[in-house]
PASEBA-1860 file (N, C-alpha, C; in nm, 3 decimals):
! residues 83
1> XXXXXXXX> 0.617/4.581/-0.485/0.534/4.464/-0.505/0.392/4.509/-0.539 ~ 0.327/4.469/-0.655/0.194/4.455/-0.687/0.081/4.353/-0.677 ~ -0.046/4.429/-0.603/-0.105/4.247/-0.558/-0.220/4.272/-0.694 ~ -0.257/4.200/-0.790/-0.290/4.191/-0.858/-0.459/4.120/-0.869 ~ -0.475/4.036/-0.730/-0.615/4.009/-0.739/-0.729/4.166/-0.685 ~ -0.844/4.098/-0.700/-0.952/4.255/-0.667/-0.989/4.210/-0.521 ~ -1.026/4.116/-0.426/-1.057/4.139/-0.345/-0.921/4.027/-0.219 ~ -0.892/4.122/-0.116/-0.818/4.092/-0.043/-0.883/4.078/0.119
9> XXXXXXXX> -0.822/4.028/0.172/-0.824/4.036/0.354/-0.734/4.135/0.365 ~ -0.761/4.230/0.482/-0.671/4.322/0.557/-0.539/4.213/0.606 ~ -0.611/4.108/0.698/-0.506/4.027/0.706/-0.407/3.965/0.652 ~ -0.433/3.973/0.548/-0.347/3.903/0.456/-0.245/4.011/0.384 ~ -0.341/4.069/0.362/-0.234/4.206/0.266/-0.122/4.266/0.402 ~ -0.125/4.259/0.569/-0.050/4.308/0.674/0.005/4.206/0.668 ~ 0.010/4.065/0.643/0.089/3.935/0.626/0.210/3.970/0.572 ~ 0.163/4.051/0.423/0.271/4.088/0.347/0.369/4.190/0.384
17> XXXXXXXX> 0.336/4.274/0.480/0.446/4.341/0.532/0.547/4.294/0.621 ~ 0.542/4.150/0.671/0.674/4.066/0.730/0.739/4.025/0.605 ~ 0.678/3.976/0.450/0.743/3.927/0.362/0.832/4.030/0.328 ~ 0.761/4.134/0.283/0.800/4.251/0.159/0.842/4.379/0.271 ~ 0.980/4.443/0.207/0.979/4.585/0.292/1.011/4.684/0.226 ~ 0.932/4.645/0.120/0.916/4.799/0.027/0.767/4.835/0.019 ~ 0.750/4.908/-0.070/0.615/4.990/-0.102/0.490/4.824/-0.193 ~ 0.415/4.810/-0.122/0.305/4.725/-0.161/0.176/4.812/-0.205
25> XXXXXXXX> 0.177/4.833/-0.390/0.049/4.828/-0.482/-0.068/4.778/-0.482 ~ -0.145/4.798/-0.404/-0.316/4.803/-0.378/-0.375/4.840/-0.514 ~ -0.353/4.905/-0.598/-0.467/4.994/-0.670/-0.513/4.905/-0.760 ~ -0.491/4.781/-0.760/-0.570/4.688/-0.847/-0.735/4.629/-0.793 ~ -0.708/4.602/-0.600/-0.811/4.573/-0.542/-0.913/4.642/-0.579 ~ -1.033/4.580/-0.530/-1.165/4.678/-0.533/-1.244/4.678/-0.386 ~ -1.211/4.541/-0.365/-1.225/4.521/-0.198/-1.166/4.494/-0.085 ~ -1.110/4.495/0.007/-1.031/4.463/0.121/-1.142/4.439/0.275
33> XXXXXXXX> -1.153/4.333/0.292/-1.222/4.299/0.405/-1.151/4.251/0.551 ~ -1.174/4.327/0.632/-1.155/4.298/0.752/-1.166/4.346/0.876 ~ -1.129/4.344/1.004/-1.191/4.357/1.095/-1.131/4.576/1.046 ~ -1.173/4.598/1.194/-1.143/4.781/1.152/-1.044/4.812/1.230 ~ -0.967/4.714/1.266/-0.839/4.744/1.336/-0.698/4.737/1.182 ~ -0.738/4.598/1.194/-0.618/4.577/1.097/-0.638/4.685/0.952 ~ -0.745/4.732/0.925/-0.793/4.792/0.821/-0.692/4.956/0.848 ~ -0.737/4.970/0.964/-0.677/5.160/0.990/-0.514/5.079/1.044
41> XXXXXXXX> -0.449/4.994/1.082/-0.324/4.970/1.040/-0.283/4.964/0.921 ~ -0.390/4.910/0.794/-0.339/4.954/0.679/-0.324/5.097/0.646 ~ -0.428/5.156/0.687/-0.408/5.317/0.672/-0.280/5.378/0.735 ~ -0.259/5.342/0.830/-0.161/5.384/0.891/-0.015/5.349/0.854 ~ 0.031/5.256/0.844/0.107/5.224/0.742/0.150/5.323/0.618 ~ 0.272/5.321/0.598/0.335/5.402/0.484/0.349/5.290/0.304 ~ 0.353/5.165/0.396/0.420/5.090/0.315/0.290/5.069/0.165 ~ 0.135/5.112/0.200/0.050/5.057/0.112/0.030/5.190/0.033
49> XXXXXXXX> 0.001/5.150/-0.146/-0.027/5.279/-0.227/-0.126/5.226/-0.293 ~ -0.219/5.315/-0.310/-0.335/5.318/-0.385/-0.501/5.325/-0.343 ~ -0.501/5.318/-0.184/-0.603/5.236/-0.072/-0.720/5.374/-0.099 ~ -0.690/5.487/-0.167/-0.765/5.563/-0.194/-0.902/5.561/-0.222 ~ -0.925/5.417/-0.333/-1.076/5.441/-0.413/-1.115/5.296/-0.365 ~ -1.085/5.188/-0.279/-1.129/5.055/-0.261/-1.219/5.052/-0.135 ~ -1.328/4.960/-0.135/-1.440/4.954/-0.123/-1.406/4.857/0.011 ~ -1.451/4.882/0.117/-1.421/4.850/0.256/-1.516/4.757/0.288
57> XXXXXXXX> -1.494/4.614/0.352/-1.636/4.528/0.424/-1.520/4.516/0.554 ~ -1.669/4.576/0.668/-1.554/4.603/0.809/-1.623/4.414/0.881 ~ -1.584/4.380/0.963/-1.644/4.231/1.001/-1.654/4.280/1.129 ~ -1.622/4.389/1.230/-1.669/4.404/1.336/-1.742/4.587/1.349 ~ -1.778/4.539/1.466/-1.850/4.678/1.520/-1.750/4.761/1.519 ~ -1.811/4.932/1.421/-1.754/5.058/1.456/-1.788/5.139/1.510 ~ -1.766/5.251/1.588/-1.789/5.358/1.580/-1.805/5.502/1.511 ~ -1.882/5.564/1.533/-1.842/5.690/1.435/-1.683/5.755/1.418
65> XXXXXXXX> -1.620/5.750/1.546/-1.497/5.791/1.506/-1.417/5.736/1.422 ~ -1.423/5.560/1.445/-1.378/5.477/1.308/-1.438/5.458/1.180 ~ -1.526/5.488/1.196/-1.645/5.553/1.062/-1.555/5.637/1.015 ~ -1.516/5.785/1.068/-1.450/5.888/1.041/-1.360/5.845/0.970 ~ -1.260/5.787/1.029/-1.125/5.762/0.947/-1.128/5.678/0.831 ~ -1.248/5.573/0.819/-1.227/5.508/0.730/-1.266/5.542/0.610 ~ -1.329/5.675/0.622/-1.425/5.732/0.526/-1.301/5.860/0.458 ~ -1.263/5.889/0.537/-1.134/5.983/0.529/-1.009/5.985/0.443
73> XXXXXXXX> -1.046/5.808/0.448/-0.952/5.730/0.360/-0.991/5.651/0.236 ~ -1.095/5.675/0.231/-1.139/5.639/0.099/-1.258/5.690/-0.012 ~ -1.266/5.691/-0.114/-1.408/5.746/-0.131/-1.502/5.629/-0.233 ~ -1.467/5.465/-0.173/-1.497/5.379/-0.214/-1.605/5.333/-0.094 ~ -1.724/5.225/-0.120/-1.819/5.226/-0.026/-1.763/5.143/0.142 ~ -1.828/5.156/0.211/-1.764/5.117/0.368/-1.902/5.053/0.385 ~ -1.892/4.927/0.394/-2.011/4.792/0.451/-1.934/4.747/0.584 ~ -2.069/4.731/0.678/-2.041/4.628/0.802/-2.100/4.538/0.836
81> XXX> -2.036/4.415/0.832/-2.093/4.300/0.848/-2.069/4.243/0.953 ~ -2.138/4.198/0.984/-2.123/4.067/1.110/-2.178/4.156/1.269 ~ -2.135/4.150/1.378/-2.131/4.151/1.501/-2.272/4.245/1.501
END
């Protein structure tokens, strides 16, 4: 499955893993926003390809260690908003 718009919710795109149980195509996004839980479940996850170069807005407080990983996982920009 390919999601074809540029900016997504974490939530929404993990929605899609009760629909779909194959491999779900990211590399169209440019943004994916959401909290930094559901975000490093996307990382974690096998099922998502492409999460390499897309541009992160986190909506809650991180830490450096979740700093770490999220940076680890992408080399697209990492914004935090809110809290």
């Amino acid at each position: 499955m390919k999601v074809n718009s540029t900016n997504e919710s974490a939530n929404a795109l993990l929605d899609l893993l009760n629909t779909y149980d194959k491999t779900i195509d990211i590399t169209e996004l440019s943004t994916i926003v959401g909290s930094s839980c559901d975000i490093i479940s996307m990382i974690s996850s096998d099922k998502f390809v492409g999460f390499n170069t897309i541009d992160l807005v986190v909506t809650d407080l991180i830490d450096s260690d979740t700093l770490s990983i999220l940076q680890a996982n992408t080399t697209g920009t990492i914004e935090q908003v809110g809290e």
